[in-house]
N, C-alpha and C positions, 0 to 999 in steps of 0.2 A: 333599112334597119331602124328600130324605136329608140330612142333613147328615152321614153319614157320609164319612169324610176315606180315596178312594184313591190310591192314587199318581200322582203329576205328571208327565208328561214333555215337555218345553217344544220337545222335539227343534231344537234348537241356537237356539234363538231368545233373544236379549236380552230379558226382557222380565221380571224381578223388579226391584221399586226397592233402593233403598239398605236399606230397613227393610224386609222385605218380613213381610206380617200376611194372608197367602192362603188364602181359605176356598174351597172345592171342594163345588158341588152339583149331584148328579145325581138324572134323578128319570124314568120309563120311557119309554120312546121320546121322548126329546128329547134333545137335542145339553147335553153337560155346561156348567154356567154355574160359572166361575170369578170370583172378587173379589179385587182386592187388585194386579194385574199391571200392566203398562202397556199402555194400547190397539195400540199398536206397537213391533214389534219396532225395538230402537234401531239396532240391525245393517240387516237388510234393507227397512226401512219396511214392512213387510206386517203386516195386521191378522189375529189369531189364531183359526181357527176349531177347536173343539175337540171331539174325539172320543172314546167309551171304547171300548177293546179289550180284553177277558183282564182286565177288574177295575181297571186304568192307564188315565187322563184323559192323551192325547194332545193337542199339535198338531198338525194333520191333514198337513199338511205341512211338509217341513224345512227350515229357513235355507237361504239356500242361500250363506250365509257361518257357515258355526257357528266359526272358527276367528278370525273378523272381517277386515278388509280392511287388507292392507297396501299401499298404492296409490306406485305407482314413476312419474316423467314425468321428462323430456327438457327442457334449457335450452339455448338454444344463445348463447352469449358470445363474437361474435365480437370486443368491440372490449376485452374482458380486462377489463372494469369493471363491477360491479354495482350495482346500486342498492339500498339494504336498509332498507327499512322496513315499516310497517303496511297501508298503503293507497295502492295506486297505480289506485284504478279511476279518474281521470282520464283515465285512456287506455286501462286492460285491463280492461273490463267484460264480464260476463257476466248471462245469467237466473237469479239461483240459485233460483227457482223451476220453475224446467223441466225438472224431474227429481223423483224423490224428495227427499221432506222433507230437506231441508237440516239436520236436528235427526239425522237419522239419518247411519248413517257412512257407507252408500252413496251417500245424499244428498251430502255432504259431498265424498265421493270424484268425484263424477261435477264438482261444479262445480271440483275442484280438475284434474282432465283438460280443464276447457274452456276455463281459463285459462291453462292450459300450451300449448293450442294455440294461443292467438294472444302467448304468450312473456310469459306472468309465471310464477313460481313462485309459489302461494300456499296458503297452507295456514291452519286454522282451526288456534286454540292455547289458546284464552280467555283471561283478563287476567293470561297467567305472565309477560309482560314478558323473553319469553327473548333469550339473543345467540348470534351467529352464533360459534362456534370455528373455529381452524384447527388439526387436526390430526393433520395429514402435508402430506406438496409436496403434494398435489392431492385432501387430502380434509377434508371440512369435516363440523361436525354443528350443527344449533341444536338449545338444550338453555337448559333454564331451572334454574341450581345450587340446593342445597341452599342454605339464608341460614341463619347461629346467632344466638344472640343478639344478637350487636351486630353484624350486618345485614352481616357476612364471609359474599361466598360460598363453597360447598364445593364442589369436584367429584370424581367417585368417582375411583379407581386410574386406570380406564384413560383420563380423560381430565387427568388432573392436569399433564401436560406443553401443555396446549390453551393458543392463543394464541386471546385474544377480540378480535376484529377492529369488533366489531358490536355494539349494543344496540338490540332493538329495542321501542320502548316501543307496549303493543299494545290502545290506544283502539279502534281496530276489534276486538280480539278474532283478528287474525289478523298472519299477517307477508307480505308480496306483496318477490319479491325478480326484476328484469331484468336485462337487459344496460342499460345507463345509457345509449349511445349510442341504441339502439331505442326506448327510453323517451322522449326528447327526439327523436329524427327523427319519434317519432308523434304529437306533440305534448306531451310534458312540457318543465316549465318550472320550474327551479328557483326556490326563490323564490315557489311559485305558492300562493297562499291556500288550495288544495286541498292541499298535500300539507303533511303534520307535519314530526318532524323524520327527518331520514334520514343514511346515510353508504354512500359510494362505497368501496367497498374493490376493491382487484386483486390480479386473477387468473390465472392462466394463461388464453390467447384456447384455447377449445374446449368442446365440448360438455359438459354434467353429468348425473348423472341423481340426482336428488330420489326418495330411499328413505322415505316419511312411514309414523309407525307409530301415528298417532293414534284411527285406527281396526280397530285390534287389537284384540281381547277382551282387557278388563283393564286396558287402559291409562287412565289417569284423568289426563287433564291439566287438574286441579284438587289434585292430591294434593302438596299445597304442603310436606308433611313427606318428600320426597327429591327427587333431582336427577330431570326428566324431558327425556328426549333425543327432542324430535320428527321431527328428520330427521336420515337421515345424506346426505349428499352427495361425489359422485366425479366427479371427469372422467373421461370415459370416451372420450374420443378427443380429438383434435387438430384444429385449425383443418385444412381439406381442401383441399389446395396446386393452388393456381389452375392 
C-alpha cells in the first residue's frame, strides 16, 4: 500500500473535523481508503465512497447541498400571539428519526419542515440560550448576542436598534415557537409540568415565514465569540378576510 499523499476532492461534502490529521492510501485496483474524515457527510447524511481519477482521490458523488441548507417554513398566527419557548412537544411532536440523521443538517432540516406542518416553528440551536428580537413592524430575528466580560450583551450595527421581546432559555437545545391560541385548543396548558419557562409575545394576526440559517456551511452555532442570528422572520401576509 502507497502512502503517497494525492489530492483530495471531497466534491462539496462536509466531512473534515475541527482538527482535521487526513491520511490518503491508495494501492491498485482498489477504491482509495482515506483516514481522519467523518463517516458522514454532516450536510447530506450520505456516507463517502471514494474514487481516484487523473492522480485526485475523489468523492464519487457530489453533495447534493455543497452550499448547505437554508431551510424557509410558514406560521400561521391567527390569534396575534405566540408562544416562545424551548420545547413544546406536548402537543407538536414529530419522529426525528424518520429521515436522515438528525446530527446532519438535512436531517435537521426535514424534522424542522414536519413540525411546521402541524404549526410549531422549531429549530435546533444548541445551548446559545438565544432571544427573540423585534426589528421592524413585522420582522423579527432570534439571535443569540455577543456577551463581554461582565455578561453585557452586544449586538452588531444592524441590529443595535432590536427590541428583545423573548428569552429563550434552551434545555432542549432548541427553540419550538406557535400561535398560543393552537397550542392550548390542542391541548396545551399553561402551568403544565411539561412545559418550562415561556413568554407570549404579540404580533401582528398573519402568516410568517421562518428564514433558518443553521444549516448553511459555515455556520457554527457554538461559536460563542460573535453574535449568531439563527432565524430571521417576516410576515408575509395578512389574516385572509372572511
Amino acid at each position: 500500500m502507497s502512502t503517497n499523499q494525492p489530492p483530495l476532492n471531497l466534491n462539496g461534502h462536509a466531512l473534515l473535523p475541527k482538527r482535521p490529521d487526513v491520511m490518503v492510501f491508495v494501492e491498485p485496483d482498489e477504491d482509495p481508503f482515506v483516514t481522519g474524515l467523518h463517516r458522514r457527510c454532516a450536510t447530506c447524511d450520505e456516507s463517502p465512497r471514494f474514487v481516484l481519477r487523473d492522480g485526485t482521490v475523489h468523492v464519487q458523488d457530489p453533495c447534493a447541498y455543497p452550499m448547505g441548507i437554508t431551510t424557509e417554513i410558514t406560521l400561521n398566527v391567527p390569534s396575534g400571539k405566540l408562544i416562545v419557548t424551548d420545547d413544546l412537544r406536548d402537543v407538536y411532536d414529530v419522529d426525528f428519526d424518520a429521515g436522515a440523521s438528525y446530527n446532519s443538517a438535512l436531517g435537521q432540516a426535514q424534522v424542522v419542515e414536519a413540525m411546521a406542518a402541524i404549526g410549531c416553528a422549531f429549530a435546533p440551536v444548541g445551548d446559545s440560550s438565544p432571544n427573540l428580537y423585534r426589528d421592524g413592524a413585522n420582522s423579527y430575528v432570534i439571535a443569540s448576542p455577543l456577551y463581554d466580560d461582565n455578561d453585557v450583551p452586544h449586538l452588531p450595527e444592524a441590529l443595535a436598534e432590536a427590541e428583545c421581546l423573548a428569552e429563550i432559555s434552551t434545555e432542549l437545545w432548541a427553540y419550538s415557537i406557535a400561535d398560543f391560541e393552537d397550542w392550548k385548543a390542542k391541548g396545551g396548558t399553561p402551568g403544565s409540568k411539561l412545559l418550562g419557562e415561556y413568554t407570549v409575545v404579540d404580533v401582528a394576526p398573519g402568516t410568517y415565514k421562518f428564514t433558518l440559517h443553521i444549516g448553511e456551511r459555515g455556520f457554527d452555532k457554538f461559536d460563542f465569540d460573535t453574535t449568531r442570528v439563527f432565524t430571521h422572520i417576516e410576515r408575509v401576509a395578512p389574516l385572509p378576510t372572511p
